[in-house]
C-alpha positions as MATLAB code, in Angstrom:
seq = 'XXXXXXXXXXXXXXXXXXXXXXXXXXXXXXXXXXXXXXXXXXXXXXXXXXXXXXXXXXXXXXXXXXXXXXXXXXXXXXXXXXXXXXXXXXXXXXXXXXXXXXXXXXXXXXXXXXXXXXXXXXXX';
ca = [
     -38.958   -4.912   30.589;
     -36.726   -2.034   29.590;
     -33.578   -4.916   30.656;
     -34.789   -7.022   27.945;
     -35.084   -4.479   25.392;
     -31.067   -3.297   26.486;
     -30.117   -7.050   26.263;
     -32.092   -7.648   22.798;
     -30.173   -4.232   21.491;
     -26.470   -5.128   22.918;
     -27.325   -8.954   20.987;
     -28.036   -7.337   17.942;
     -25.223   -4.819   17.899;
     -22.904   -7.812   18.933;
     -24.093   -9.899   15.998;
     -23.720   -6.829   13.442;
     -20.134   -6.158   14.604;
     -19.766   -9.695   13.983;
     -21.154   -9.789   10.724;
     -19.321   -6.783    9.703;
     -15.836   -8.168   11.369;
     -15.810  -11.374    8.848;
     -19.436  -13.076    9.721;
     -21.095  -15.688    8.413;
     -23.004  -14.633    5.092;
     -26.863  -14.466    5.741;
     -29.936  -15.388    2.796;
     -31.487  -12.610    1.456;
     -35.157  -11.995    1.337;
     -35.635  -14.113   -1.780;
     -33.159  -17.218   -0.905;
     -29.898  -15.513   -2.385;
     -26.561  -15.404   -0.077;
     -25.578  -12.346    0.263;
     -22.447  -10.428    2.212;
     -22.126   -7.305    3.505;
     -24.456   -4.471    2.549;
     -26.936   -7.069    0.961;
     -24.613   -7.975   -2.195;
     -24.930  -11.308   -3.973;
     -22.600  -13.934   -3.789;
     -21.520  -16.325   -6.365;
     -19.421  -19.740   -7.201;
     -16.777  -20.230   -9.697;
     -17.361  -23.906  -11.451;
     -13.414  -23.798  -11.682;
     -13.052  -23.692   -7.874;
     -13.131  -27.366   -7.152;
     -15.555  -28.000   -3.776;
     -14.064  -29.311   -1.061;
     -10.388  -28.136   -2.471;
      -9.715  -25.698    0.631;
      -8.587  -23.322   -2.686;
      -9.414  -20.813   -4.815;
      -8.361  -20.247   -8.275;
     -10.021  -16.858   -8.625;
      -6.707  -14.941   -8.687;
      -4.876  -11.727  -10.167;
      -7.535  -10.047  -12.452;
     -10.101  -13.006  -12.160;
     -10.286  -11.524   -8.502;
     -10.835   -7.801   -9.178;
     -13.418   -8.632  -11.296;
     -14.796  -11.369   -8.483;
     -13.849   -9.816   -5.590;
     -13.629  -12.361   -2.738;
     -15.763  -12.539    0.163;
     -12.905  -12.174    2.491;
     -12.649  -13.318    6.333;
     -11.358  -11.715    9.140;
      -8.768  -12.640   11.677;
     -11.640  -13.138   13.973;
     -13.666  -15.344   11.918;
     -14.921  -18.585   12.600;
     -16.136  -21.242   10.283;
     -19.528  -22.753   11.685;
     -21.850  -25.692    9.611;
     -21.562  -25.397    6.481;
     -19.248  -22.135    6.381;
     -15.926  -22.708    6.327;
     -12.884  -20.322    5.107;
     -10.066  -20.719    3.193;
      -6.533  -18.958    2.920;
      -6.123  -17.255   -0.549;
      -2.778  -17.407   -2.335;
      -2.294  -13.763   -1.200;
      -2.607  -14.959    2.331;
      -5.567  -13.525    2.748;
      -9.096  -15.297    3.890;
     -11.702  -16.268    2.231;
     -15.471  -17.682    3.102;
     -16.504  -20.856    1.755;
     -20.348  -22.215    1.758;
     -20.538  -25.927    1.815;
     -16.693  -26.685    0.173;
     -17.264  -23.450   -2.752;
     -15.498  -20.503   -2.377;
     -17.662  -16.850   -2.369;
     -17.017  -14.288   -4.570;
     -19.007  -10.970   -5.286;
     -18.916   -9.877   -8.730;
     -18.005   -6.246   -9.579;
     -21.013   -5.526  -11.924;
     -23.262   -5.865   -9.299;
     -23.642   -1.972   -7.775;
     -26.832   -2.606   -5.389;
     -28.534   -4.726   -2.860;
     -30.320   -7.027   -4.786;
     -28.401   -6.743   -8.351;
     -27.431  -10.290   -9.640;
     -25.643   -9.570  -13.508;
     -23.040  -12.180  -12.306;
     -25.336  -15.087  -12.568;
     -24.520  -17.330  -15.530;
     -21.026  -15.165  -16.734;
     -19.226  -16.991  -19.178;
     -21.386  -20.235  -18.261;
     -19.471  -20.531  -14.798;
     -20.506  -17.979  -12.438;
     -23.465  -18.640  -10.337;
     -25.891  -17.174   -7.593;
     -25.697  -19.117   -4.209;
     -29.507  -20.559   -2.884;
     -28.822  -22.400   -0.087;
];
């Protein structure tokens, strides 16, 4: 008993180191993607799916900070990742690159959704 209880805690301290280390976004409670430490995601309507780029750049990406990758990521169904024009890397859910937006200051905030018409919440 107390082996499966060790294995169940090394799985879930392996997946959160994961998660942490460039993961796969998870859904939130109520259907929202969110990255790390619960923050809402969003799409840009200018980032054309399926592109393998972003055109959330220079100031368009402080203010829409991109869900970045790690080294150690790997893309899995419908997660893939992208390289940035910085170089660095970038999640993508199903062709659509992720972005937080820098408004939002808690788990659960979502004042990005519907910005300037083109900014949106991901439900997947």
């Amino acid at each position: 008993m107390k082996m499966k209880y060790l294995i169940s805690a090394v799985a879930f301290l392996a997946f959160t180191s994961y998660a942490s280390a460039g993961g796969v976004p998870v859904k939130s409670a109520d259907g929202v993607l969110v990255g790390k430490k619960g923050m809402t995601l969003y799409t840009f309507d200018k980032d054309a799916a399926g592109s393998g780029k972003s055109v959330c750049n220079a100031q368009c990406a402080i203010n829409w900070p991109p869900l970045k990758a790690s080294r150690y990521a790997k893309a899995s169904g419908d997660y893939s990742i992208i390289t940035r024009d910085d170089g660095t890397k970038q999640w993508v859910f199903k062709g659509k690159p992720l972005y937080y937006w820098i408004k939002d200051k808690k788990p659960g905030d979502k004042t990005g959704d519907g910005v300037n018409g083109v900014w949106h919440i991901v439900k997947p």
